[in-house]
N, C-alpha and C positions, 0 to 999 in steps of 0.2 A: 680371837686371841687378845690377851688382857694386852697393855702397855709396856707393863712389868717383863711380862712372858716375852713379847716382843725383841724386847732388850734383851735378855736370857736369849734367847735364841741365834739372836745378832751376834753378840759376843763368841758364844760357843761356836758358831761358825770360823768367825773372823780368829781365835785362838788355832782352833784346829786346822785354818791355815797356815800359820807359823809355829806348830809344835814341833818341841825337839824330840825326841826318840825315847829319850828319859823320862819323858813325862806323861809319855802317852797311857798307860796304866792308869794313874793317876785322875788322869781327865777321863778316862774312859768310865773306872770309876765314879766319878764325879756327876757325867750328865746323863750317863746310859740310862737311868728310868727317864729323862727327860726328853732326849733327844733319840733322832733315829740314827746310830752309829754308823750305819755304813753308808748314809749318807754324806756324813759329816766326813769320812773317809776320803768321799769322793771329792771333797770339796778339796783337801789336803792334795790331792793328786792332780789338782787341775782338771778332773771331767768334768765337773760342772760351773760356773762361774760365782762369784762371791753376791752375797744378796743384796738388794738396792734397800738405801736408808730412809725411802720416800716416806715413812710412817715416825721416823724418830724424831724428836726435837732436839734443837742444836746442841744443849746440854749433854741428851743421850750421845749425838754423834761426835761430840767431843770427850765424851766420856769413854766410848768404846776403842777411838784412836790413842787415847792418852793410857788406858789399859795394855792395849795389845805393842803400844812401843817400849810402855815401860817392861813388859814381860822379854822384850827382845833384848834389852838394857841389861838386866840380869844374865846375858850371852853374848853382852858386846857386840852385838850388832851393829853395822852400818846405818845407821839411819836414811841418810841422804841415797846411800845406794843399793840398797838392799831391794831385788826386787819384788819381794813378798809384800816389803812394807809398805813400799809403792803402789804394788794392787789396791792395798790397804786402803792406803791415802785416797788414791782414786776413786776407788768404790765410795767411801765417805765424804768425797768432796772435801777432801780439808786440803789448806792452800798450801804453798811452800812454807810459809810463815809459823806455820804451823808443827814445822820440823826442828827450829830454829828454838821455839817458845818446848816445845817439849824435850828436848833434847839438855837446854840449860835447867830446868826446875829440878829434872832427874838428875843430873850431874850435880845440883845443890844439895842435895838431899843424898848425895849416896846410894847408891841399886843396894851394897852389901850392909851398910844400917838397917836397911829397910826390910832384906829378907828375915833376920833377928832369930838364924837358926831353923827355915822355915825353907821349904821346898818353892822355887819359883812360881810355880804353877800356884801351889797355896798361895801365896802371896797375893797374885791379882784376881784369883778366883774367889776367894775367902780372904781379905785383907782383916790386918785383927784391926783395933779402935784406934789407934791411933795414924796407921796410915790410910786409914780409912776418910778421917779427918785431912788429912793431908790430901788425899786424892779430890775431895769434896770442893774443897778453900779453890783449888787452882780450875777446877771444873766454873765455877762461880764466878771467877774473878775473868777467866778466859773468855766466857761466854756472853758479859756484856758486852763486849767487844767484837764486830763481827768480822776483824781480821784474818781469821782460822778459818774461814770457811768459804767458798768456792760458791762466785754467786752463777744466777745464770746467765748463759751468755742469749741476748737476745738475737737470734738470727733473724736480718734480713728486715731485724723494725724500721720503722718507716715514721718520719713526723705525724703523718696523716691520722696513725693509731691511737694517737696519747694528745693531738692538738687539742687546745682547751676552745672549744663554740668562741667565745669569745672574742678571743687571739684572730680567729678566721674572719667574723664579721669587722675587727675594727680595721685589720690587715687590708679588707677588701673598700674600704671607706677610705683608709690613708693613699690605697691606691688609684684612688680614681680622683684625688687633689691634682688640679692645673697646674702644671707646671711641675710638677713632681719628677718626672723621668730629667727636664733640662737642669733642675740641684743636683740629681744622681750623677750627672754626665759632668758637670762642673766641679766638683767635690772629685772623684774621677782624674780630672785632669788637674785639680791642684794638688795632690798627691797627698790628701792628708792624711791616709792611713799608714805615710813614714813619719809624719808629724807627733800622729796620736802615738805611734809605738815605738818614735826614740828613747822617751824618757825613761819606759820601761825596761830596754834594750842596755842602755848606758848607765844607768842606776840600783838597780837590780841585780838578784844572782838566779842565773836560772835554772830550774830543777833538771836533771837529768839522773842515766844510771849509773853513775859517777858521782854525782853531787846530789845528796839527801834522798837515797833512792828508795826505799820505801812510800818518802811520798810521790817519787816517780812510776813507782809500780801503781799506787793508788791511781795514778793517770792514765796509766795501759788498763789496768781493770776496768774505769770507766769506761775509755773509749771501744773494749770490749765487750763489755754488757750490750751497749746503745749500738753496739754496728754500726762504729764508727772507725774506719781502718786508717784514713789519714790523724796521725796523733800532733795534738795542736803544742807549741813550747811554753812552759809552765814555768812561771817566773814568781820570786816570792821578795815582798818588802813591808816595809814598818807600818805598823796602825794595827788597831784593834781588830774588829772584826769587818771583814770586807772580802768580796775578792768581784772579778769581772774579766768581760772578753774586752779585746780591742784588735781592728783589724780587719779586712776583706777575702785579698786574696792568702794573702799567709797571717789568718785570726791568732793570736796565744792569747793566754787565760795568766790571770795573776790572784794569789793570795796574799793575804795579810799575816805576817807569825802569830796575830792574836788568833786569828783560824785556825791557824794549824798548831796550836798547842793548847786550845780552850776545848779543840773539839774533838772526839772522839773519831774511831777508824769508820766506821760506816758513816757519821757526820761528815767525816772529811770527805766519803766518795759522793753525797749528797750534795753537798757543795759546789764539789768539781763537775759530776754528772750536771746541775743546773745550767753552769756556765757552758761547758758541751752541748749540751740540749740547745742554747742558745747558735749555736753555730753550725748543728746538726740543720736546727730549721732556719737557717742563713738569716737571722735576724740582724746579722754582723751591720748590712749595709745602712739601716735604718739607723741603725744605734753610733753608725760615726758619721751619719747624716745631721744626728741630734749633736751629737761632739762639734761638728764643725759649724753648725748654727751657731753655739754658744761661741767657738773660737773666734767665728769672724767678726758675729757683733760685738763682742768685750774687745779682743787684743787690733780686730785691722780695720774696724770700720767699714769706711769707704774703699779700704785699701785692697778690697778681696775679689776685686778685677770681673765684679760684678755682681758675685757671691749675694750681697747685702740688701741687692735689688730686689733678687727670686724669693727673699724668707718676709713670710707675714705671719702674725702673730694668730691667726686661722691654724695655718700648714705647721705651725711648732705646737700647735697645741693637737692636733690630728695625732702629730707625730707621737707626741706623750701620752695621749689617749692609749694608741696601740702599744707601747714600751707596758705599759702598765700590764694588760692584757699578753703580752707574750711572756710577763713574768711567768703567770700561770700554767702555759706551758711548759717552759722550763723547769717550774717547780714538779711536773709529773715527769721531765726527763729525770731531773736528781734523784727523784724516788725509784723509776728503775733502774737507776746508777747502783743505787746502795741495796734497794731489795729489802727496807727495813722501816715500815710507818711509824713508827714509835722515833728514831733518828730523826725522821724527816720534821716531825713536828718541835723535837727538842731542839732542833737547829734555830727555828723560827723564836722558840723559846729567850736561847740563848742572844740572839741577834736582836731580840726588843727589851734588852736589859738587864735581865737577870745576873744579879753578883755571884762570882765565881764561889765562895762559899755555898752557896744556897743549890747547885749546881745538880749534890744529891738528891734534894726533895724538889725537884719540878714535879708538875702537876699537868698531866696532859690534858685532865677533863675538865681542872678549872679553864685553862687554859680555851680550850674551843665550845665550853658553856660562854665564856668573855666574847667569841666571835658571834655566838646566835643571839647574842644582846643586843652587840652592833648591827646584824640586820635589820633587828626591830627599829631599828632609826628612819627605816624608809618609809614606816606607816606613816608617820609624819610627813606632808609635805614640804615643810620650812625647814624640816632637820634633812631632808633627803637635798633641797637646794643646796642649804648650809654645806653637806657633805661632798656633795660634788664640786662646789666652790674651793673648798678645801685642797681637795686632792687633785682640780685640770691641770696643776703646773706642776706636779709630781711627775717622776721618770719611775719610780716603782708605787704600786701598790701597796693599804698598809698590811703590816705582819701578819694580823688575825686575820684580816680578810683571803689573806692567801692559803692561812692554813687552813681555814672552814671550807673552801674550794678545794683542798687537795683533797680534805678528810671524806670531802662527797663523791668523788670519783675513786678513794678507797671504797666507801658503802658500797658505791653503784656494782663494783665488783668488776667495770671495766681494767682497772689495774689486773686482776689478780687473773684476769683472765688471760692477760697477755703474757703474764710470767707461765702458767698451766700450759697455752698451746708450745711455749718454747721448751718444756718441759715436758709434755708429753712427745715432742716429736724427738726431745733429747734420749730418753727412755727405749722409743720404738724402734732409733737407728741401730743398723748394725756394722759395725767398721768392718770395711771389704779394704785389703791392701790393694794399691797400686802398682799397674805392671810396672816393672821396672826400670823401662826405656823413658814411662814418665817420669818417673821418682830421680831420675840421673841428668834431668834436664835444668840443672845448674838452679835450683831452690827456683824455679818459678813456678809450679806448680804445687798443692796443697797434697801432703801424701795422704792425707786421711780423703779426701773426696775428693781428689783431683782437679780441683776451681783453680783457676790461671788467677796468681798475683799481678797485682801493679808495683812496681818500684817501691810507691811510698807506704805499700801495706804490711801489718805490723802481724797482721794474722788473720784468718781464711773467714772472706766475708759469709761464706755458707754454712761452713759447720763449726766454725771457734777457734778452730785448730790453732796454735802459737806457730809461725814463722819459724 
């Protein structure tokens, strides 16, 4: 079946779900050489279940929810509680955001402009040229943006899947440094992870679902996709582009407003997904191991009750070795944050420079053409010293070098493999309700699979389920 036909088929389904009475004529009309009517009957009646969108591209799938609300629009439908339109949404994978964004373009536009004298059903079956145009524009504009859409939830990942080689070998070198565990214990007991996270705390506004919650939702997404049910507190303050973890036992994550208003909706879950990934694979301890090096030798000296003794300029440079190395990690948790290679790299884009005007014409393939240059440095041996000279006192890796490394573990296809098995096991579930002696047990249990919550969990570490 062509791509075309695919779409044609899709819709006709998804319409003769939600057909009104008066129009059934009409549509029957309409797709009977096309389609098998008593199928499509059935679908209307709930015997058989609505069809999965695994074949369409986001375009088409925004295309076909933006169709079938706006035909419910012309009947004053409930949007938010309608539950035909629901199925809808579900079946398409489109988010809540998604009800909000279609619901205002139609209410701008008018449902009774738009008919212009014309039967509903004609309308979105047959649009004439100029709402055609109109349907197009929002299809377009919607769909860079990967807000609308329902990523996957990764059940059950594990650092161990997405660690970068890397990350592992400099992790297991930093750990076998002398004296290493008596800093962790020292650092430990002088409490400076209330240190690092006053300023944060006291100067800062912090995100919640109350305050800026859109980007609060972008933080439950995250921590959703990565299978991460403890949700860390997200805090937001002044600078350009930036954000980071701070912290051990209770880690939060901070943005910069240049972040959050330079970069796009899948950019931003990229971002945050990184910062996550950082704390998913508890990098936290190391990274206010490095904070507090810095703190004691700049601000206490000798005054750090010992602290100053244990740190040699070996063991800080170990340290920054692996800070480097667990960027890369991070950087494949961000990419399954967002679910979006093309985001992930314009992130990297954005963050080595690039002026906001110029923002439309990035260039992805100059861009990581730029990184396999900088490999070519290492044939050299005086440019390869030169480069590592450069970069041992660095806490991150540079830009290009991180994007060449993520873009190879896209190739490799180990990414897309982890998103497919969650996805195919998403496909092959079948939701079985819960008796109902569990389901009454005061929300601790997940009524879709029945997995025992913890307190702090925001939703069902086995199947996705929302709390």
């Amino acid at each position: 079946m062509s791509e075309s036909a695919s779409t044609d088929r899709h819709f006709a389904f998804l319409l003769a779900y939600i057909l009104e009475e008066r129009d059934k004529s009409t549509f029957a009309s309409a797709t009977g050489d096309k389609f098998d009517i008593q199928e499509l009957i059935q679908v209307q009646d709930r015997q058989i279940p609505l069809p999965k969108p695994e074949c369409l591209s986001p375009a088409q799938i925004f295309l076909l929810g933006f169709l079938t609300h706006l035909y419910a629009a012309f009947y004053s439908k409930d949007f938010i509680h309608d539950p035909k339109l629901k199925d809808i949404r579900a079946s398409l994978r489109l988010s809540e955001d998604f009800v909000t964004y279609a619901f205002t373009r139609i209410r701008m536009a008018s449902p009774n402009s738009l008919l212009k004298g014309r039967q509903p059903i004609e309308c979105v079956m047959d649009p004439d040229a100029s709402t055609a145009r109109w349907i197009l524009d929002i299809v377009y504009s919607a769909t860079r943006d990967g807000l609308f859409f329902e990523k996957e939830s990764l059940i059950n990942l594990e650092p161990a899947e997405y660690e970068h080689p890397s990350d592992k070998l400099a992790l297991d070198a930093l750990q076998s440094t002398t004296g290493l565990d008596i800093m962790v214990n020292k650092i430990m007991e002088l409490g400076f992870e209330y240190y690092l996270k006053l300023p944060y705390i006291c100067s800062n506004i912090r995100v919640s679902p109350g305050n800026f919650p859109s980007i609060h939702r972008a933080l439950i997404t995250v921590c959703k996709n990565l299978n991460m049910p403890i949700i860390p507190e997200l805090y937001m303050k002044t600078g350009f582009i930036d954000a980071g973890t701070i912290g051990l036992e209770n880690p939060l994550v901070f943005l910069t407003i240049g972040t959050i208003a330079l970069f796009d909706y899948d950019e931003l879950l990229f971002v945050i997904g990184h910062e996550v990934g950082h704390i998913k694979s508890k990098h936290n301890i190391y990274f206010t191991m490095d904070k507090a090096i810095d703190f004691g030798g700049d601000a206490l000296g000798n005054l750090t009750l010992g602290l100053s003794q244990l740190i040699s300029k070996g063991t800080l440079l170990a340290i920054r070795s692996w800070m480097r190395k667990s960027e890369l990690t991070a950087d494949r948790a961000g990419l399954l944050a967002c679910q979006n290679p093309d985001a992930a790299i314009k992130v990297m884009m954005k963050m080595a420079g690039v002026p906001v005007k110029f923002y439309n014409a990035l260039n992805k393939d100059e861009f990581l053409k730029q990184a396999k240059d900088l490999e070519g440095l290492d044939i050299d041996v005086s440019s390869k010293i030169a480069k590592t000279l450069v970069i041992m006192d660095r806490a991150h890796p540079w830009l290009i070098y991180r994007a060449a490394e993520l873009q190879k573990w896209i190739e490799s296809g180990d990414y897309q493999r982890i998103i497919d098995q969650r996805k195919n096991a998403r496909i092959n579930t079948v939701d079985t309700p819960m008796p109902e002696r569990q389901i009454a047990l005061d929300n601790r249990f997940c009524t879709k699979c029945g997995t025992a919550f913890r307190d702090e969990h925001k939703f069902c570490t086995t199947c996705g389920a929302l709390r």
